[in-house]
C-alpha positions in Angstrom: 97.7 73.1 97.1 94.8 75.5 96.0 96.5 78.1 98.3 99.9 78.1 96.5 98.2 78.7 93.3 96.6 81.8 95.0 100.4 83.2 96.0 101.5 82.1 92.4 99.0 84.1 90.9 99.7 87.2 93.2 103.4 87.0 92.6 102.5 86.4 88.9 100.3 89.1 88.8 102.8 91.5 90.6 105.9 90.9 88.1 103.5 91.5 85.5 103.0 94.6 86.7 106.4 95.1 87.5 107.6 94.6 83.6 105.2 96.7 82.1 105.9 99.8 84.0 109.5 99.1 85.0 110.2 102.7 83.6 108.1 104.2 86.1 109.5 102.2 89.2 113.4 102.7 88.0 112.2 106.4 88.1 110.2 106.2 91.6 113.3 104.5 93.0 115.7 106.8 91.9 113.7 109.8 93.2 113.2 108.2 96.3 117.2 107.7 97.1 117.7 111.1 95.6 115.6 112.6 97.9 117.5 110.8 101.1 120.4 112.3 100.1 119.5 115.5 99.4 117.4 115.5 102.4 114.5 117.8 100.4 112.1 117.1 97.9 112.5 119.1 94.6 111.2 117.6 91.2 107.8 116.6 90.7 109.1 112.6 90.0 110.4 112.9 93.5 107.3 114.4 95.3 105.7 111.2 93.5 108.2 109.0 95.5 107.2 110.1 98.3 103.5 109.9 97.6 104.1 106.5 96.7 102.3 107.3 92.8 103.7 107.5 89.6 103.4 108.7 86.4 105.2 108.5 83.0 108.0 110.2 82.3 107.0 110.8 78.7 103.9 113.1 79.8 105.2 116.1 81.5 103.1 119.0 80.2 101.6 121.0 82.7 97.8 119.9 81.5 95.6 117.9 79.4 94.6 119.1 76.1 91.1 118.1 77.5 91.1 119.9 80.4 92.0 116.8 82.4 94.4 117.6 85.1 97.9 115.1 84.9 98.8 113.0 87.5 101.2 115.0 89.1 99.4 117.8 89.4 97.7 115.7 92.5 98.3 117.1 95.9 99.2 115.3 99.0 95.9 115.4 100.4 94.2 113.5 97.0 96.8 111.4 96.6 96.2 110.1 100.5 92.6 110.2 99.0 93.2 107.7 96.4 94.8 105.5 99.6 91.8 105.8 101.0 90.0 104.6 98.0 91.7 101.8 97.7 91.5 100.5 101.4 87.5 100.1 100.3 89.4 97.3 98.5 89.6 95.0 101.7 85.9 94.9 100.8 84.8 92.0 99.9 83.1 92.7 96.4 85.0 95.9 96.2 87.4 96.4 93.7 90.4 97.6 94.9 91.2 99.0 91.7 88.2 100.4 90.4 87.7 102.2 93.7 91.2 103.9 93.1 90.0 104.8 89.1 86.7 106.3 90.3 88.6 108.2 93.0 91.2 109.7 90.5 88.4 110.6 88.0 86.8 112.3 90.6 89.8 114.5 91.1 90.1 115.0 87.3 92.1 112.7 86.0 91.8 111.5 82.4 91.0 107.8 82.2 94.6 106.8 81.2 96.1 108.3 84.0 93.3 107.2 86.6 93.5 104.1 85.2 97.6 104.1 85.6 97.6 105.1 89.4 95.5 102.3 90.4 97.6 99.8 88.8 100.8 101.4 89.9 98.9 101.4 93.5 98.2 98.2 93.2 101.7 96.7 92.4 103.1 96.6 95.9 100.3 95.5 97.8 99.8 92.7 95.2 103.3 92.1 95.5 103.7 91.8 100.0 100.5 89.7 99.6 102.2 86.8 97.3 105.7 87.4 99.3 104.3 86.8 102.6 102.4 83.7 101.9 105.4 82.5 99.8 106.8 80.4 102.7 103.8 78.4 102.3 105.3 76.7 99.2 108.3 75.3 101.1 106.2 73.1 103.0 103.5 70.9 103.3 101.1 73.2 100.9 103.8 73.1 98.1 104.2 69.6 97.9 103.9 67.8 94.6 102.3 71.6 93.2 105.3 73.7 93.2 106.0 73.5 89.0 102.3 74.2 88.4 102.4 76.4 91.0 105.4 78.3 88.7 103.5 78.0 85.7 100.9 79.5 87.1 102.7 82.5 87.9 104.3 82.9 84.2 100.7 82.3 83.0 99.3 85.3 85.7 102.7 87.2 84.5 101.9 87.4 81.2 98.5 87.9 81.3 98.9 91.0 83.7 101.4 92.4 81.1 99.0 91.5 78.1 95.6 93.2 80.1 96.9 96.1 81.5 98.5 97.2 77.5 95.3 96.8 76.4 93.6 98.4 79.3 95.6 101.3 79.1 95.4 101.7 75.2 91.8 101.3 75.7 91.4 104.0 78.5 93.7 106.6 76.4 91.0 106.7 73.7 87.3 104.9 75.5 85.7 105.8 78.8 85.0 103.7 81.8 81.1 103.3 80.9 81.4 99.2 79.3 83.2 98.6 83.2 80.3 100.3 84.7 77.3 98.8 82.6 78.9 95.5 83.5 79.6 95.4 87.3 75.9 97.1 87.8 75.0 94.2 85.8 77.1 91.4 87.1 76.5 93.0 90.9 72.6 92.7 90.3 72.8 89.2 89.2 75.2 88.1 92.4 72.9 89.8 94.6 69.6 88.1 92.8 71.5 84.8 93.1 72.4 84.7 96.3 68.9 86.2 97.7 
Protein backbone atom coordinates (compact mmCIF):
# COMPACT_ATOMS: atom_id res chain seq x y z
CA UNK A 1 0.00 0.00 0.00
CA UNK A 2 2.78 2.48 1.21
CA UNK A 3 4.36 1.93 -2.20
CA UNK A 4 1.42 3.11 -4.25
CA UNK A 5 1.31 6.19 -2.36
CA UNK A 6 4.99 6.72 -3.36
CA UNK A 7 4.03 6.36 -7.33
CA UNK A 8 0.89 8.57 -6.56
CA UNK A 9 3.02 11.22 -5.23
CA UNK A 10 5.59 10.97 -8.17
CA UNK A 11 2.86 11.05 -10.81
CA UNK A 12 1.26 13.84 -8.70
CA UNK A 13 4.31 15.61 -8.41
CA UNK A 14 5.07 15.22 -12.30
CA UNK A 15 1.57 16.71 -13.53
CA UNK A 16 2.15 19.34 -11.28
CA UNK A 17 4.92 20.16 -12.92
CA UNK A 18 3.55 19.54 -16.13
CA UNK A 19 0.58 22.29 -15.61
CA UNK A 20 2.64 24.98 -14.41
CA UNK A 21 4.99 25.08 -17.27
CA UNK A 22 2.91 23.55 -19.98
CA UNK A 23 3.97 26.70 -22.07
CA UNK A 24 7.40 25.65 -22.05
CA UNK A 25 6.76 21.79 -22.96
CA UNK A 26 4.07 22.82 -25.94
CA UNK A 27 7.18 24.84 -27.04
CA UNK A 28 9.96 22.01 -26.43
CA UNK A 29 7.70 19.65 -28.27
CA UNK A 30 7.08 21.60 -31.09
CA UNK A 31 10.81 22.45 -31.63
CA UNK A 32 11.67 19.00 -31.25
CA UNK A 33 9.22 17.76 -34.32
CA UNK A 34 10.21 20.83 -36.16
CA UNK A 35 13.59 19.94 -36.01
CA UNK A 36 12.87 16.17 -37.44
CA UNK A 37 11.46 17.58 -40.21
CA UNK A 38 13.70 19.98 -41.09
CA UNK A 39 16.39 17.73 -40.36
CA UNK A 40 18.63 20.92 -38.79
CA UNK A 41 18.56 22.81 -35.78
CA UNK A 42 17.93 26.61 -36.24
CA UNK A 43 16.14 28.67 -33.40
CA UNK A 44 17.43 28.79 -30.03
CA UNK A 45 13.87 26.99 -28.61
CA UNK A 46 14.93 24.23 -30.86
CA UNK A 47 18.62 23.82 -29.85
CA UNK A 48 16.81 23.62 -26.30
CA UNK A 49 14.84 20.54 -27.55
CA UNK A 50 17.49 18.92 -28.17
CA UNK A 51 19.28 19.73 -25.00
CA UNK A 52 16.42 18.47 -23.34
CA UNK A 53 16.16 22.30 -21.19
CA UNK A 54 13.91 24.92 -21.46
CA UNK A 55 13.28 28.24 -20.93
CA UNK A 56 10.43 30.83 -21.25
CA UNK A 57 9.33 32.11 -24.19
CA UNK A 58 8.64 35.48 -22.67
CA UNK A 59 12.46 36.10 -21.86
CA UNK A 60 14.32 36.26 -24.99
CA UNK A 61 16.78 39.23 -24.63
CA UNK A 62 20.17 38.38 -25.22
CA UNK A 63 21.28 39.10 -21.37
CA UNK A 64 20.44 39.85 -17.90
CA UNK A 65 20.18 43.35 -16.77
CA UNK A 66 22.43 41.94 -13.93
CA UNK A 67 24.90 40.57 -15.80
CA UNK A 68 23.42 37.13 -15.42
CA UNK A 69 23.68 35.07 -18.50
CA UNK A 70 19.89 33.52 -19.81
CA UNK A 71 19.30 30.14 -20.04
CA UNK A 72 19.79 29.77 -23.54
CA UNK A 73 22.81 31.26 -23.82
CA UNK A 74 24.05 27.66 -22.24
CA UNK A 75 26.19 25.58 -24.41
CA UNK A 76 25.99 21.91 -25.13
CA UNK A 77 28.83 21.11 -23.05
CA UNK A 78 27.02 23.01 -19.60
CA UNK A 79 23.98 21.93 -20.36
CA UNK A 80 25.42 18.01 -20.31
CA UNK A 81 26.98 19.61 -17.14
CA UNK A 82 23.80 20.32 -15.47
CA UNK A 83 22.95 16.36 -16.45
CA UNK A 84 25.70 15.59 -14.62
CA UNK A 85 24.64 17.52 -11.71
CA UNK A 86 21.78 16.08 -11.40
CA UNK A 87 22.81 12.31 -11.61
CA UNK A 88 24.51 13.38 -7.95
CA UNK A 89 20.75 13.10 -7.34
CA UNK A 90 20.82 9.17 -7.18
CA UNK A 91 22.63 10.14 -3.97
CA UNK A 92 20.97 9.38 -1.23
CA UNK A 93 20.84 12.82 0.69
CA UNK A 94 21.56 14.62 -2.47
CA UNK A 95 19.10 16.75 -3.85
CA UNK A 96 18.58 16.17 -7.20
CA UNK A 97 17.41 19.56 -7.71
CA UNK A 98 19.47 21.60 -5.75
CA UNK A 99 22.57 19.94 -7.30
CA UNK A 100 21.11 21.11 -10.83
CA UNK A 101 20.54 24.97 -9.16
CA UNK A 102 24.06 25.19 -7.80
CA UNK A 103 25.31 23.83 -11.12
CA UNK A 104 23.37 26.48 -13.25
CA UNK A 105 24.52 29.30 -10.81
CA UNK A 106 27.83 28.17 -11.26
CA UNK A 107 27.60 28.80 -14.99
CA UNK A 108 25.87 32.14 -14.37
CA UNK A 109 22.53 31.84 -14.29
CA UNK A 110 20.26 34.15 -12.27
CA UNK A 111 18.39 32.32 -9.62
CA UNK A 112 15.07 32.24 -11.48
CA UNK A 113 16.37 30.66 -14.33
CA UNK A 114 18.69 28.14 -12.34
CA UNK A 115 16.06 27.52 -10.36
CA UNK A 116 13.65 26.89 -13.65
CA UNK A 117 16.06 24.31 -15.38
CA UNK A 118 16.21 22.09 -12.46
CA UNK A 119 12.49 21.84 -12.21
CA UNK A 120 12.07 21.50 -15.90
CA UNK A 121 14.95 18.73 -15.50
CA UNK A 122 13.27 17.24 -13.18
CA UNK A 123 9.82 16.73 -14.81
CA UNK A 124 10.52 13.72 -16.81
CA UNK A 125 12.53 11.79 -14.69
CA UNK A 126 9.87 12.42 -11.88
CA UNK A 127 7.40 11.51 -14.39
CA UNK A 128 9.21 7.62 -15.86
CA UNK A 129 9.71 6.98 -12.15
CA UNK A 130 5.71 7.14 -11.12
CA UNK A 131 4.86 5.54 -14.79
CA UNK A 132 7.00 2.62 -14.38
CA UNK A 133 5.90 1.57 -10.93
CA UNK A 134 2.29 2.38 -12.01
CA UNK A 135 1.50 -1.27 -12.79
CA UNK A 136 1.97 -1.77 -9.22
CA UNK A 137 -1.46 -0.36 -8.49
CA UNK A 138 -3.29 -2.94 -10.70
CA UNK A 139 -2.42 -5.60 -8.38
CA UNK A 140 -1.96 -6.81 -5.16
CA UNK A 141 -0.22 -3.30 -3.83
CA UNK A 142 -3.36 -1.35 -5.05
CA UNK A 143 -5.80 -3.18 -3.37
CA UNK A 144 -8.29 -1.37 -1.14
CA UNK A 145 -5.65 1.95 -1.58
CA UNK A 146 -6.19 2.89 -5.09
CA UNK A 147 -8.82 6.21 -4.23
CA UNK A 148 -6.40 7.38 -1.65
CA UNK A 149 -3.83 6.52 -3.71
CA UNK A 150 -5.64 9.21 -6.36
CA UNK A 151 -6.06 11.65 -3.80
CA UNK A 152 -2.90 11.59 -3.08
CA UNK A 153 -1.73 12.43 -6.32
CA UNK A 154 -4.31 15.56 -6.76
CA UNK A 155 -3.00 16.50 -3.28
CA UNK A 156 1.00 16.15 -4.64
CA UNK A 157 -0.44 17.87 -7.95
CA UNK A 158 -1.42 20.75 -6.45
CA UNK A 159 1.02 21.24 -4.12
CA UNK A 160 3.84 20.99 -6.81
CA UNK A 161 1.90 23.66 -8.81
CA UNK A 162 1.38 25.85 -5.51
CA UNK A 163 5.48 25.47 -4.39
CA UNK A 164 7.18 25.82 -7.53
CA UNK A 165 4.90 29.60 -8.18
CA UNK A 166 6.10 30.59 -5.11
CA UNK A 167 9.55 29.19 -5.55
CA UNK A 168 10.00 30.84 -8.59
CA UNK A 169 8.52 34.29 -7.58
CA UNK A 170 10.81 33.94 -4.70
CA UNK A 171 13.96 33.16 -6.70
CA UNK A 172 13.19 36.15 -9.27
CA UNK A 173 13.61 38.65 -6.44
CA UNK A 174 15.71 36.52 -3.10
CA UNK A 175 18.78 34.36 -3.37
CA UNK A 176 19.42 30.88 -2.49
CA UNK A 177 21.13 31.68 1.03
CA UNK A 178 17.65 30.72 3.49
CA UNK A 179 18.04 26.94 1.31
CA UNK A 180 21.66 26.92 2.17
CA UNK A 181 21.53 28.04 5.92
CA UNK A 182 18.98 25.40 6.27
CA UNK A 183 20.26 22.14 4.61
CA UNK A 184 23.89 22.99 6.41
CA UNK A 185 21.68 23.06 9.40
CA UNK A 186 19.26 20.25 8.90
CA UNK A 187 22.48 18.06 7.37
CA UNK A 188 24.39 18.71 10.71
CA UNK A 189 21.60 17.60 12.79
CA UNK A 190 21.03 14.24 10.62
CA UNK A 191 24.52 13.54 10.78
CA UNK A 192 24.66 14.36 14.82
CA UNK A 193 21.60 12.09 15.04
CA UNK A 194 22.50 9.27 13.54
CA UNK A 195 26.32 9.26 15.01
Amino acid sequence: AWLAFIVMLHVGSAVGLLIYFWRDWVAIVKAFFATLGKRKVETSTERLAWRSEVRSLARREGAKRDGGRVLETLEYREAAGLGVAQSAGLIAGISRDGMVMAAGLARGLDNADAARISFLMATPIILAAGLYKLPDLTGPNGNGVRGYALLAAVAAAVTAVITVHFLSRYFKRGNLIPFAIYCVAFGTAMVIYNA
